[in-house]
Every structure is written in C-alpha cells, then in structure tokens.
MIVOPA-7720 format. One line per field, with one value per atom (N, C-alpha, C, O): residue number from 1; residue in three letters; atom name; x, y, z. Coordinates in steps of 0.2 Angstrom, whole numbers. Example, Ala and Ser with C-alpha at 12.3 -4.5 7.8 and 13.67 -1.06 7.14 Angstrom:
REM MIVOPA-7720
pos <- [1,1,1,1,2,2,2,2]
code <- [ALA,ALA,ALA,ALA,SER,SER,SER,SER]
site <- [N,CA,C,O,N,CA,C,O]
east <- [66,62,66,71,64,68,64,67]
north <- [-28,-22,-16,-17,-11,-5,0,6]
up <- [39,39,39,42,35,36,39,40]
END
This chain:
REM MIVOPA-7720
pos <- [1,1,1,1,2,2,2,2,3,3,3,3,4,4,4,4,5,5,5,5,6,6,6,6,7,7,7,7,8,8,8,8,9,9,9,9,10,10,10,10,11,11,11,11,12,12,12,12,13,13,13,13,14,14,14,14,15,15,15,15,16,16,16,16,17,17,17,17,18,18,18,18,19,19,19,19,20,20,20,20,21,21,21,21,22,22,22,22,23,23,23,23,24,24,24,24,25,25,25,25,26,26,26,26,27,27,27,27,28,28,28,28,29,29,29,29,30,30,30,30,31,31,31,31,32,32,32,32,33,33,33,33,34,34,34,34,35,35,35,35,36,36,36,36,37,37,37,37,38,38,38,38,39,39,39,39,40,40,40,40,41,41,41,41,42,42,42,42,43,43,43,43,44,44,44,44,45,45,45,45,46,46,46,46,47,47,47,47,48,48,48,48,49,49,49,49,50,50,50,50,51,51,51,51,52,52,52,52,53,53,53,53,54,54,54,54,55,55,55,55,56,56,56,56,57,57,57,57,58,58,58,58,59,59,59,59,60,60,60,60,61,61,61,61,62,62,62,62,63,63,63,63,64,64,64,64,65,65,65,65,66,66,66,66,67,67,67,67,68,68,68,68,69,69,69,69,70,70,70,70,71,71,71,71,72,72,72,72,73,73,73,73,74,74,74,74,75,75,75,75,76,76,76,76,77,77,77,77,78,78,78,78,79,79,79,79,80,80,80,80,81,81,81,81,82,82,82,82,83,83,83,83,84,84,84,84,85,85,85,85,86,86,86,86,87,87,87,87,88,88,88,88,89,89,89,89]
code <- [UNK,UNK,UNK,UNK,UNK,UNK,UNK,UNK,UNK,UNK,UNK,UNK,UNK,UNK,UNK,UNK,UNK,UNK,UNK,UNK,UNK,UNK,UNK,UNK,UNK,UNK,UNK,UNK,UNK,UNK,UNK,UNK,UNK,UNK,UNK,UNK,UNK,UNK,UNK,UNK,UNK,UNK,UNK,UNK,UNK,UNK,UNK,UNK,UNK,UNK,UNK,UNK,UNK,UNK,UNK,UNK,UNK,UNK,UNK,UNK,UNK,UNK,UNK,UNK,UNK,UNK,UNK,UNK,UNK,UNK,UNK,UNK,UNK,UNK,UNK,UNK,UNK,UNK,UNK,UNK,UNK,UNK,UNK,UNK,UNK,UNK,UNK,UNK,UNK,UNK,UNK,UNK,UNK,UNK,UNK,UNK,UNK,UNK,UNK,UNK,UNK,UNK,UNK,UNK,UNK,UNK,UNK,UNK,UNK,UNK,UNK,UNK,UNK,UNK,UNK,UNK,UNK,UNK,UNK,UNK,UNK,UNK,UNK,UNK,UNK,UNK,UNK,UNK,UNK,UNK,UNK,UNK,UNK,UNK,UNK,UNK,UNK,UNK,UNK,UNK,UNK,UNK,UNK,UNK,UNK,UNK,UNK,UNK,UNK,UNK,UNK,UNK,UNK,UNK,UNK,UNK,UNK,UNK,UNK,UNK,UNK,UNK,UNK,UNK,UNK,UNK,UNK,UNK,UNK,UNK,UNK,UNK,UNK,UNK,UNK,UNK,UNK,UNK,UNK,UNK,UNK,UNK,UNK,UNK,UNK,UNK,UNK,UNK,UNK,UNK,UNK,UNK,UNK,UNK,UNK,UNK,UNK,UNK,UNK,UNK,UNK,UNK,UNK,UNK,UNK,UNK,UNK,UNK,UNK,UNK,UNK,UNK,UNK,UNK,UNK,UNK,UNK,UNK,UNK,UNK,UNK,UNK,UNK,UNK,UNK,UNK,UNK,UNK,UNK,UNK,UNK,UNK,UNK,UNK,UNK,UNK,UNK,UNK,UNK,UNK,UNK,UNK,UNK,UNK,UNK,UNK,UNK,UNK,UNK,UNK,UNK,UNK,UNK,UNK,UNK,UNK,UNK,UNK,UNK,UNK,UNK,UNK,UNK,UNK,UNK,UNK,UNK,UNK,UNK,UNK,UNK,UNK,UNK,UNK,UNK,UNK,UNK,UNK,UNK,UNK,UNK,UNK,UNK,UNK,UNK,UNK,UNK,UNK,UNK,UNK,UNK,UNK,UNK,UNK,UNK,UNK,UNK,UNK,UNK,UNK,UNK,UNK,UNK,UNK,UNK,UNK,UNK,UNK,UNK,UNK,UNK,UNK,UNK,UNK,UNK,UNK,UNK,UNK,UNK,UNK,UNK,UNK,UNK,UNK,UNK,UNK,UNK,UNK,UNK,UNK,UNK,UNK,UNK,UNK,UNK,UNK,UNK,UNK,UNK,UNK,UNK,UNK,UNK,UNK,UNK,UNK,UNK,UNK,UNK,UNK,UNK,UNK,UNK,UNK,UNK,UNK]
site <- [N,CA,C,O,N,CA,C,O,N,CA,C,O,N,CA,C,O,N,CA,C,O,N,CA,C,O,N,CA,C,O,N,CA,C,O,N,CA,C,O,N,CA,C,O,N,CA,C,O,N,CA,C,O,N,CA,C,O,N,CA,C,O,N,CA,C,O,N,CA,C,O,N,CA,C,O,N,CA,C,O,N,CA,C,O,N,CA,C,O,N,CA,C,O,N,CA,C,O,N,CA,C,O,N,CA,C,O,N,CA,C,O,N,CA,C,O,N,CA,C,O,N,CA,C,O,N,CA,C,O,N,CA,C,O,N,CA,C,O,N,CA,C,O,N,CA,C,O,N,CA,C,O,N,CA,C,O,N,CA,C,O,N,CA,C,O,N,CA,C,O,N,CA,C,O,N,CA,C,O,N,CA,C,O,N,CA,C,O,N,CA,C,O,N,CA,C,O,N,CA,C,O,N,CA,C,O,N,CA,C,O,N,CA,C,O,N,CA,C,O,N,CA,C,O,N,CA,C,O,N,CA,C,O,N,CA,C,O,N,CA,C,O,N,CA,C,O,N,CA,C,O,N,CA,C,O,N,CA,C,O,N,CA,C,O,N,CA,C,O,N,CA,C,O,N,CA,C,O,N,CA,C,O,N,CA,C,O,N,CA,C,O,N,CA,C,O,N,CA,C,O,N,CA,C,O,N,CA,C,O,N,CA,C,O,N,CA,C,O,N,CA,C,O,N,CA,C,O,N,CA,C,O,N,CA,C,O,N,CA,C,O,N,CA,C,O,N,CA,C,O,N,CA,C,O,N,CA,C,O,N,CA,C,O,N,CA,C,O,N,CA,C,O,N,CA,C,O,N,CA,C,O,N,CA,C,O,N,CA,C,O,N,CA,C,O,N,CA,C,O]
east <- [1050,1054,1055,1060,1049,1051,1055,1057,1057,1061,1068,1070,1072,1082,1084,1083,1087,1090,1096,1100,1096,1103,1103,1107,1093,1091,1088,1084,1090,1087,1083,1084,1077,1073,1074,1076,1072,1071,1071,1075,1067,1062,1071,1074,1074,1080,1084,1087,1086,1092,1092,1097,1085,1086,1085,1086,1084,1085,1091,1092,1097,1105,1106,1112,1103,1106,1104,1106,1102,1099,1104,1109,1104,1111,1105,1100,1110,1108,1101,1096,1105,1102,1096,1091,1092,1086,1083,1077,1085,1084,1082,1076,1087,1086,1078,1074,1077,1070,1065,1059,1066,1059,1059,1053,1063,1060,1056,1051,1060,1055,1048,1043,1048,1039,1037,1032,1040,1036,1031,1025,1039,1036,1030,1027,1030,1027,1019,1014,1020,1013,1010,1004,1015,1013,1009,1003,1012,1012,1003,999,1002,995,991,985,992,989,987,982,991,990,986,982,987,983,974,970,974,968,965,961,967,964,963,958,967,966,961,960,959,955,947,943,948,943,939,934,945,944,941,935,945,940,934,931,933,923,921,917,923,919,917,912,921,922,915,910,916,910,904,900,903,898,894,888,899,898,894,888,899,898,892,888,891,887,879,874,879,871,871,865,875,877,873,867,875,873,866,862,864,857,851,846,855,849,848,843,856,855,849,843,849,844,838,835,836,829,826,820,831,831,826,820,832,830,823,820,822,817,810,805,811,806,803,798,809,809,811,814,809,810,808,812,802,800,802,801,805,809,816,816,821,827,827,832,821,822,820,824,815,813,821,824,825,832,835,836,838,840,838,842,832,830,832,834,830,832,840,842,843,850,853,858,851,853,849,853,845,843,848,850,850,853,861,865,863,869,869,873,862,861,860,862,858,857,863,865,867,875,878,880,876,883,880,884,873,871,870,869,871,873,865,864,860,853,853,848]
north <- [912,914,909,907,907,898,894,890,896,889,889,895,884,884,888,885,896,897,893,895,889,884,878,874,877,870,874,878,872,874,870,864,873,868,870,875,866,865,871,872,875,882,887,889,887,891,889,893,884,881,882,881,884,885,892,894,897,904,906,912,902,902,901,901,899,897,902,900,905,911,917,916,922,925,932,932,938,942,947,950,945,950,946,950,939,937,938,937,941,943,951,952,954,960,960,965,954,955,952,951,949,946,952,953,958,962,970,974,968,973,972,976,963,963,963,966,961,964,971,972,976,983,985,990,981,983,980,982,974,973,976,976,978,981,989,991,991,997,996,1000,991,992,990,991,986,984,992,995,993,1002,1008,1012,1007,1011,1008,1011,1002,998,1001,1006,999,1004,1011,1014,1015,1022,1023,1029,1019,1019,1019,1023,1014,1009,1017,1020,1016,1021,1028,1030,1032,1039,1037,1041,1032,1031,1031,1035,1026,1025,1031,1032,1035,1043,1046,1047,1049,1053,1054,1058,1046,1044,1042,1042,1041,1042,1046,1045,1051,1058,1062,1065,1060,1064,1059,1062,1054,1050,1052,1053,1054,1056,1063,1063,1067,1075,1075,1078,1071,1069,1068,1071,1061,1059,1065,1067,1070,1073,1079,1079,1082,1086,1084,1088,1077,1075,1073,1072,1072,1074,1080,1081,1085,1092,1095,1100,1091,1093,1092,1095,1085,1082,1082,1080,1086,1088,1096,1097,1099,1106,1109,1111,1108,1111,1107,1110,1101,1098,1102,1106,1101,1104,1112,1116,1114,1124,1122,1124,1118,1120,1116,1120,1111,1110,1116,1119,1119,1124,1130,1135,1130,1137,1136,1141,1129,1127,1128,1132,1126,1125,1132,1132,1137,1145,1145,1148,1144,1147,1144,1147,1139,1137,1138,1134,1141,1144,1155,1160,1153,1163,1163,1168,1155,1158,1156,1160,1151,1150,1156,1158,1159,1164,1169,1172,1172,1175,1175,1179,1167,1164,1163,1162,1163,1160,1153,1150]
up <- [860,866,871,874,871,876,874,877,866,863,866,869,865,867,861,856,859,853,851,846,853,851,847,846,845,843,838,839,830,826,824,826,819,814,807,804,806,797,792,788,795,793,793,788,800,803,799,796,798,793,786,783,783,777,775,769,781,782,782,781,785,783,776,773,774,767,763,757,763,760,758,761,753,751,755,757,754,756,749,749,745,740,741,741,741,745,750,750,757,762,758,759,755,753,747,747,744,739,743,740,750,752,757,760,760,765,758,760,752,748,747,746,747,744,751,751,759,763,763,763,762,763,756,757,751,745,748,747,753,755,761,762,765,771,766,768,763,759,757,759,754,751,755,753,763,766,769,769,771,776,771,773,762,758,756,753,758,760,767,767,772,780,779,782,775,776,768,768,763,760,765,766,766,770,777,779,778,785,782,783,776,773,769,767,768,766,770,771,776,781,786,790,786,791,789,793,783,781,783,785,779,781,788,789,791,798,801,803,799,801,799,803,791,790,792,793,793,793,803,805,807,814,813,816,810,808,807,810,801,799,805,807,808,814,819,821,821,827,824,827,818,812,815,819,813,813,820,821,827,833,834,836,834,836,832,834,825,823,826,828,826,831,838,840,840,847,849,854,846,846,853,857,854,861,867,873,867,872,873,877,868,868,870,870,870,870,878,882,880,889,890,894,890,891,891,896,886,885,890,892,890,896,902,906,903,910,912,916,908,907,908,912,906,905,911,915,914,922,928,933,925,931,928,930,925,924,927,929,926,928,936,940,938,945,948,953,948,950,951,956,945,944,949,953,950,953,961,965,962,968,973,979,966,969,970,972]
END
C-alpha cells in the first residue's frame, strides 16, 4: 500500500499477460486449497475437542474423588451462606 500504483514490477506485468481462463484456473486451485486446508483445521480441531474434554472430565472425577470431604464442607458452606442472605442473617 506504500508503493506508487503507477510503477509496475516484473511480477505485475506478467500478471497482464495472463488470459482470463488462467485467472479463472489459478483462483480454482486456490479455493481447492483453501478447501483442504480448512478440512485439515476442522479435522485437527474434532480430535483435539474430545479429548480435551474428556481427559478435563476425568481429572475433575479424580479431584472430587480425592477430595470428597473438602468439596461437601464447600458445598455446605456455600448453601449456608445462600440460606442465610435470603433469610437476611
């Protein structure tokens, strides 16, 4: 955008010389790559989800297992102090 658009290069001059129906086969193998690059991300992206997810689900599992009796005085506490707001102690 900094450049003069009035001073071509090399690159630009030989992109006029080009017919259309080339224009027209170099914008098809774009989209045919853009196409497999985006079906690569959205492979890539649904394995990695799950598993996310599921090794996420696991650890909080083995959390609350191991800490049962922390998580229930949280929780009791939690309901007290929700009983006494409402009740305006």
């Amino acid at each position: 955008m900094d450049q003069d658009q009035s001073q071509t290069g090399p690159e630009l001059a030989e992109q006029r010389e080009r017919t259309a129906e080339q224009v027209r086969e170099e914008i098809e193998q774009t989209r045919a790559e853009l196409g497999d690059t985006v079906a690569a991300l959205v492979s890539a992206a649904q394995e990695a989800a799950p598993e996310s997810a599921s090794d996420a689900r696991q650890r909080l599992q083995a959390f609350a297992k191991q800490n049962s009796l922390v998580l229930s005085a949280l929780a009791t506490f939690g309901l007290a102090m929700m009983i006494g707001r409402r009740t305006g102690r």
